[in-house]
C-alpha positions in Angstrom: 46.3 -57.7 7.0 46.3 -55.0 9.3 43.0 -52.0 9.6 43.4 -48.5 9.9 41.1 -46.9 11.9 40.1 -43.6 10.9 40.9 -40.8 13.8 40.2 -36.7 13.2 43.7 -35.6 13.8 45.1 -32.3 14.3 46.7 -30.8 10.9 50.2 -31.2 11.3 52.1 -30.3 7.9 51.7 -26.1 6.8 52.9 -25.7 3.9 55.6 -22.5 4.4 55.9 -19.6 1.6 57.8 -16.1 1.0 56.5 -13.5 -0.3 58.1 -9.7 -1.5 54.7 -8.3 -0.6 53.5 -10.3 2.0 50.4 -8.0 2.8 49.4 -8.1 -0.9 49.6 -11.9 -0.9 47.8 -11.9 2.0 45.0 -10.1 0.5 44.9 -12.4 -2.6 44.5 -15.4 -0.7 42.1 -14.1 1.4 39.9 -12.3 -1.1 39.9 -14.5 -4.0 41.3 -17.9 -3.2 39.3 -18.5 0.3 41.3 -18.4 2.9 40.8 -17.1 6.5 43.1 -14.9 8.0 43.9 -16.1 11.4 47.5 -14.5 12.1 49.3 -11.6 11.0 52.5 -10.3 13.0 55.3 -8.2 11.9 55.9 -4.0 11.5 55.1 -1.5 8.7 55.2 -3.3 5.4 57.2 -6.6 6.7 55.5 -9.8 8.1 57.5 -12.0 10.0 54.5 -14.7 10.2 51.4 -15.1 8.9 49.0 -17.9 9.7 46.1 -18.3 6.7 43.5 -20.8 7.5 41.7 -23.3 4.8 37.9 -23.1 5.6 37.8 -26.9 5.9 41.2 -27.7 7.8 44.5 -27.0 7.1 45.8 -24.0 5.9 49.1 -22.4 4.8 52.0 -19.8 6.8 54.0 -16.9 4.9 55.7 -14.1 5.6 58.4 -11.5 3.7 61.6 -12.5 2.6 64.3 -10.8 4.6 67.8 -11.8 5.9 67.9 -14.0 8.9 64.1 -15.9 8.2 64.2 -19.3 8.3 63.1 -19.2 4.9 65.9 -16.9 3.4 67.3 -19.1 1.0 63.8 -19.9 -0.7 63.0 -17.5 -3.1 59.4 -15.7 -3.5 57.1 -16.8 -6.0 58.4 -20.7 -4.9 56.0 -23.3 -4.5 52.9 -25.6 -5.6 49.9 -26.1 -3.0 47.4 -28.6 -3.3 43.9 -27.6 -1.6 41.0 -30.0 -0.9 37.6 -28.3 -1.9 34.3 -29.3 -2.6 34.0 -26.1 -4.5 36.7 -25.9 -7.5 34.0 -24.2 -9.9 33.2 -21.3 -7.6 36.8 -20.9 -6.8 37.9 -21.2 -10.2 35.4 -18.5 -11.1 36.6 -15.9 -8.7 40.3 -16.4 -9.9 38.8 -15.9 -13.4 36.8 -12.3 -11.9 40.0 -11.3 -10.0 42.0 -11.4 -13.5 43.9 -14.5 -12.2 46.3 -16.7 -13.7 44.9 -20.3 -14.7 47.6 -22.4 -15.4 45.8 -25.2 -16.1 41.8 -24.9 -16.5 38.8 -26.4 -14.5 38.5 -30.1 -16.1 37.7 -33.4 -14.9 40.4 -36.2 -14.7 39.9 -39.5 -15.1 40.9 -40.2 -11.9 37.8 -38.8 -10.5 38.7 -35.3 -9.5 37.3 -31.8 -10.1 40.0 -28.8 -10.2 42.2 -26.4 -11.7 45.6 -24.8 -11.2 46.2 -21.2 -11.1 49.0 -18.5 -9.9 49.3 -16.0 -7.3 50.5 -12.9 -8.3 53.7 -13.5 -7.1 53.9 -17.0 -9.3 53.3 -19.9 -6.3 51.0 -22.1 -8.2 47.9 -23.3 -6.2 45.9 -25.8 -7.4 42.4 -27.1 -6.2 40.4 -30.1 -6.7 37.6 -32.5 -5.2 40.4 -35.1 -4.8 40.9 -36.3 -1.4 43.4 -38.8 -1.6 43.0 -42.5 -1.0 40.6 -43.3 2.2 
């Protein structure tokens, strides 16, 4: 039987997305979903990179779809994020305010987890719960 010891790491997977308007998604994220803006680079109404930070670690990169990204080939409004948070009801509630789309409700699973799942208004669905994973 082998032990893991438990080390505070660096956060090493970002979770990539593309956006047609980058600065609006940007502004979603920020203002209703939590994040914290940390990076924003590009001209005009294009963003070649954006870095959005998750209060507790993490976080998640996007920028505008145009030819040559890396990203070209992914389409906007693409993706599913899981987000770690001790706070799914007050989250959920500010998606509710903002007019947001729930996809699936705040309710407790049997597993043990808190959450709910919503949209961004360009369709990448985001979901947030108390679970962790296993320790």
């Amino acid at each position: 039987m082998t032990s893991k010891k438990s080390t505070k790491t660096r956060t090493t997977i970002w979770p990539t997305l593309n956006y047609n308007d980058a600065h609006a998604a940007i502004g979603y994220l920020v203002d209703v979903l939590g994040f914290v803006e940390k990076a924003v680079y590009g001209e005009g109404d294009r963003v070649d990179h954006a870095e959005l930070l998750w209060p507790t670690g993490g976080g998640v990169m996007l920028g505008s779809v145009r030819e040559g990204s890396a990203l070209c080939g992914l389409p906007p409004g693409v993706g599913s994020v899981y987000i770690v948070t001790d706070e799914p009801d007050a989250i959920h509630a500010r998606v509710v305010s903002a007019g947001g789309d729930v996809t699936q409700g705040l309710r407790d699973e049997d597993y043990g987890s808190r959450g709910f799942t919503c949209r961004d208004p360009e369709g990448v669905h985001w979901s947030f719960g108390t679970y962790a994973g296993t320790q």
